[in-house]
N, C-alpha and C positions, 0 to 999 in steps of 0.2 A: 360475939360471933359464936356458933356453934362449935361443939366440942369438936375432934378430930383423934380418933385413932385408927390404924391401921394396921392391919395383918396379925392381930392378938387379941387374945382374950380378953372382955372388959371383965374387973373385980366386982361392978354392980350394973344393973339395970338402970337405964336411966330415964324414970315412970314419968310422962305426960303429964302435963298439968292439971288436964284434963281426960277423961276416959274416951273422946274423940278427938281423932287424930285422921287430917288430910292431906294424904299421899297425893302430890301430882303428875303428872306422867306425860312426856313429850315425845316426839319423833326425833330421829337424830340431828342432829345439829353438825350440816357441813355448811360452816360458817368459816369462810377462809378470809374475810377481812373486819376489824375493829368497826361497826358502824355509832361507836358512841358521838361522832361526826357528823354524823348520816342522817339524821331521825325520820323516823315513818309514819304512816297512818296505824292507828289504834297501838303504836309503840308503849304510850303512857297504859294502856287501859291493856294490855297483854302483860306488863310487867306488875299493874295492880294484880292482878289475877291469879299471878305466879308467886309473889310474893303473900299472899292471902294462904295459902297453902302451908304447914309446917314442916314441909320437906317436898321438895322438885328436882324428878330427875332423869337428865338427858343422856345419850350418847356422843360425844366427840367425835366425829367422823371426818377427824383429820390430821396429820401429825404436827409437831408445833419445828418450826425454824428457827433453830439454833447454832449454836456454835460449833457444833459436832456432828452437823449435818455432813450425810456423806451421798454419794453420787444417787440419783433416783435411781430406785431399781425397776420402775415402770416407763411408759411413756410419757416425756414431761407433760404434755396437755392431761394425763390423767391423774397426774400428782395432785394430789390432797394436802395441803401445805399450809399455813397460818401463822401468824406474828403470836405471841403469847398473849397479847393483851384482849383476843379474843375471848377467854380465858373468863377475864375480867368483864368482860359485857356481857357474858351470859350468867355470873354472879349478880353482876348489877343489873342483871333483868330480874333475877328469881331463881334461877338453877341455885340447887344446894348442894346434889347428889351426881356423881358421874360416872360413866364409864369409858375405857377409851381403848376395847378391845375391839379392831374391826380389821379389816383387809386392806385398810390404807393407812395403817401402825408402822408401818415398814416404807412406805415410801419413800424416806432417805438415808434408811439402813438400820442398822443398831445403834449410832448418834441420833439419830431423829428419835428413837423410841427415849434415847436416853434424854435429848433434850424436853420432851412431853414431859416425861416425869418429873426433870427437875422444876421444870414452869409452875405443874400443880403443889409438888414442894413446898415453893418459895410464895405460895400465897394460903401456906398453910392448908392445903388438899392434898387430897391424892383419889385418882381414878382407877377404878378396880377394871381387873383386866389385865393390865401392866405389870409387869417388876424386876427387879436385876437377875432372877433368875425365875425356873416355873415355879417354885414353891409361894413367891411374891407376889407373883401373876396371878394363882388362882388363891389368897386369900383373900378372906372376907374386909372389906373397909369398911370403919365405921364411922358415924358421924352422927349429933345430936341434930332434933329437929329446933325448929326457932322458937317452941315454948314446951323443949323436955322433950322426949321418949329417942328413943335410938334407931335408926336406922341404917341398915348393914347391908350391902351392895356384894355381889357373887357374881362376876362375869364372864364371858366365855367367848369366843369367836368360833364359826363351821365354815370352813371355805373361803378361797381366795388367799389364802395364807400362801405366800412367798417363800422357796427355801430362805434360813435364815431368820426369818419372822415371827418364829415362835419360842417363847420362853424352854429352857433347859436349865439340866443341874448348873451349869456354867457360863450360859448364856442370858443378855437382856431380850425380853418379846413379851409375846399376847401367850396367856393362856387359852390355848389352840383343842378344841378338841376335831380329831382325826376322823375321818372317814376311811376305813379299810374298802378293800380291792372287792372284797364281798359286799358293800352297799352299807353296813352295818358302823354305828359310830366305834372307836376306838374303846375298849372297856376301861383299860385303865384312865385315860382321861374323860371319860364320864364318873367314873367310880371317885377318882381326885376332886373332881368339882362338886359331888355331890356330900364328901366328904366336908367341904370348905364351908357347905348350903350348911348341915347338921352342925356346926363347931359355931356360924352362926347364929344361928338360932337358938345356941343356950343363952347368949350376951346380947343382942337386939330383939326391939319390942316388934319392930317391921324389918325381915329380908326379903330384897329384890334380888331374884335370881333373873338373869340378863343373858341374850344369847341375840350375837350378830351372825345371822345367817346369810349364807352366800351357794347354799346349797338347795335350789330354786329348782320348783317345777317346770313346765315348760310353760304352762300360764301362771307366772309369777302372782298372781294374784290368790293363788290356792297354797293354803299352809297344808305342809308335808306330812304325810302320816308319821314319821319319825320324830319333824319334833314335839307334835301333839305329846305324842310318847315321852320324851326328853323333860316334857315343863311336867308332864304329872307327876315324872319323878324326880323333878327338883323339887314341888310342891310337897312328896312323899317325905322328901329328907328335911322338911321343914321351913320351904321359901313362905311366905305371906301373900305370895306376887310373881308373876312370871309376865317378863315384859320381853320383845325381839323387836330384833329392827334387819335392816340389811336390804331389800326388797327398797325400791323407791317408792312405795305408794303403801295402803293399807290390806289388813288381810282381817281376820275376824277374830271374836278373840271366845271365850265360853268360862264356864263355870268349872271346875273340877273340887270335889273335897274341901267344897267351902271357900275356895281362893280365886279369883280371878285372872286367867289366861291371855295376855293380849299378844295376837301370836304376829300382830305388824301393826308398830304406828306411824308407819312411813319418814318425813321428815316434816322436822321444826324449822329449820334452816336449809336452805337446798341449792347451794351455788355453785352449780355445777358449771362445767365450762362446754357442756354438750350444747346444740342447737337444740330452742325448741322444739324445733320436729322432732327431736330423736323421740322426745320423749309425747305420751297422751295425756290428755287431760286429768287420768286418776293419777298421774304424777305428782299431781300439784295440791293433792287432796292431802288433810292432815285434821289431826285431832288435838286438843287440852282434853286430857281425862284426871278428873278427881273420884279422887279410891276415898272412899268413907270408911276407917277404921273405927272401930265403939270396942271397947277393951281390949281392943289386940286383935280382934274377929273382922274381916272383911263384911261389909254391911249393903255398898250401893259403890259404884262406878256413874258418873254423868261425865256425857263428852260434850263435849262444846268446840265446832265443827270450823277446820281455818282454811282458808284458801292461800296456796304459796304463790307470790307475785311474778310469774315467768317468764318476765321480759324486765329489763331493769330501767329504769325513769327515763335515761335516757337512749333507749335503744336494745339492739342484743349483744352487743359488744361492751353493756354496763356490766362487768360481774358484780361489781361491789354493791349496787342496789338491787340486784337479783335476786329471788329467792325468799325475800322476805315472807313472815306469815301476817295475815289479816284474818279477823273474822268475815266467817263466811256469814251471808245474809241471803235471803228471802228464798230465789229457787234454786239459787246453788248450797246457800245450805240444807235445803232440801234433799238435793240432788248426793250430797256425802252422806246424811244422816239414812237417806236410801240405800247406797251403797254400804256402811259398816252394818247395816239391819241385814241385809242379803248375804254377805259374805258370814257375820255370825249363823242366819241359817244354815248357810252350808256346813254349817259344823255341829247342828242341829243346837244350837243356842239360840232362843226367843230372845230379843231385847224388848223392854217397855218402851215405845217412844207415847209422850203426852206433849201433845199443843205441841209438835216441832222435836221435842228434847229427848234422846235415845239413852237408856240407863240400861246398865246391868246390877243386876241383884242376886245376893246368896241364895235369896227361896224366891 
């Protein structure tokens, strides 16, 4: 099993076995029930996929149900809720790497946060994001990949944070960065986190700097000028990688100072309990991205284009076969690989697509 430290400094580097190293990278994962039960189409050949990767890594966009669970603080239909052994199926798919700082951290109080944590705990994890207090919350977690090199996790939540929700000197939460009454994020918790990015990056070979956003334009499908701003200077303090989630669907992602920006990768799991209608069709849209690392240097990004199944086997009232991801094929994979080429223009980022396949590149 990969190594596992958290919130400290490693004494060595833990060099790759090779000088290429492949980072993968998913959309979040609101996966509220165990389907090791369940099995689906391309289940086996999505788990090869992820497992082929030396380090895979989701968002939890849920909180675990525990024993210290305390009353919702939302509406129960909007509760984000899951057994722990979720947990467990998305290790036994390929996830290595997690975070679990989002807007539905809180859903059943400061017991829910506490029970999250103790689950990843107790199976030898831990989810950056989280911790008994803020300082816990916004360190770096680390973790080996499955043959050598280190990689170290920095995560954050903007928006939809709940009083109550967010990590303090004396309180369990999300490290939460604020938004003032002026538009402008919070300094000192950008300055903290960027702070966690730099203390990372003297001890891992790869940091993901991670940001759940909830602080949405009015067409959710356009990344904010602020976080633009936000990932370059997580990338400035030293990330590898700047990954966000929050937004149900994708957004575009671009190149800064050598490192790769993916400013929405919608989701990997999506089980929601909204009616189809609520949502459109870029809902259901989602990526596998493998980050091509060659000494430590970001090299090539290829996506590989999934479609989320949203309607469950047997109906709309299946949540638990809901959501699922499949690869996307012929015009609908088309049809995404069109869509992430267009939203990276708008951010004046060319991607390369050849024969079908869309890559980002350092040069």
């Amino acid at each position: 099993m990969p190594a596992l430290i958290a919130g400290t400094a490693l004494s060595t580097i833990g060099k790759a076995e090779s000088d290429v190293f492949h980072l993968g990278l998913l959309g979040q994962s609101l996966l509220r029930h165990d389907l090791r039960s369940h099995s689906w189409r391309d289940e086996a050949q999505i788990g090869s996929t992820l497992k082929a990767f030396d380090a895979c890594f989701s968002n939890l966009e849920c909180v675990i149900l525990g024993a210290r669970a305390g009353e919702p603080t939302r509406a129960v239909e909007g509760v984000h809720s899951a057994p722990p052994e979720v947990i467990d199926y998305l290790t036994g798919l390929g996830v290595t790497h997690f975070a679990a700082s989002n807007n539905h951290s809180f859903d059943l109080g400061t017991g829910g946060i506490l029970d999250t944590i103790e689950a990843f705990k107790q199976r030898d994890l831990m989810a950056a994001g989280l911790g008994f207090d803020d300082a816990a919350a916004r360190a770096p977690v680390y973790r080996s990949g499955r043959r050598g090199g280190t990689v170290a996790v920095v995560a954050a939540a903007a928006g939809m944070i709940r009083a109550g929700g967010s990590a303090t000197v004396d309180r369990p939460g999300v490290n939460e960065i604020r938004r003032e009454s002026s538009g402008d994020l919070n300094s000192l918790d950008v300055r903290r986190t960027l702070d966690s990015i730099s203390a990372a990056r003297k001890s891992a070979d790869i940091v993901i700097a991670y940001l759940h956003n909830h602080y949405w334009e009015l067409d959710i499908s356009v990344t904010p000028k602020w976080q633009r701003q936000l990932a370059r200077e997580m990338i400035d303090a030293g990330a590898s990688v700047f990954v966000a989630h929050g937004t149900p669907l994708l957004q575009g992602m671009e190149m800064y100072s050598g490192a790769p920006l993916f400013h929405g990768l919608s989701s990997f799991f999506f089980q929601t309990r909204k009616s189809p209608d609520a949502y459109g069709q870029a809902n259901w849209q989602s990526l596998i991205v493998d980050c091509k690392f060659v000494g430590g240097r970001f090299e090539e990004a290829v996506v590989t284009p999934l479609r989320l199944q949203a309607v469950g086997d047997d109906g709309d009232a299946d949540f638990v076969t809901r959501g699922r991801p499949h690869f996307a094929t012929g015009a609908d994979r088309d049809r995404i690989v069109d869509n992430v080429v267009a939203l990276s223009a708008a951010l004046n980022q060319p991607l390369r697509v050849r024969e079908g396949v869309a890559s980002l590149r350092a040069s």
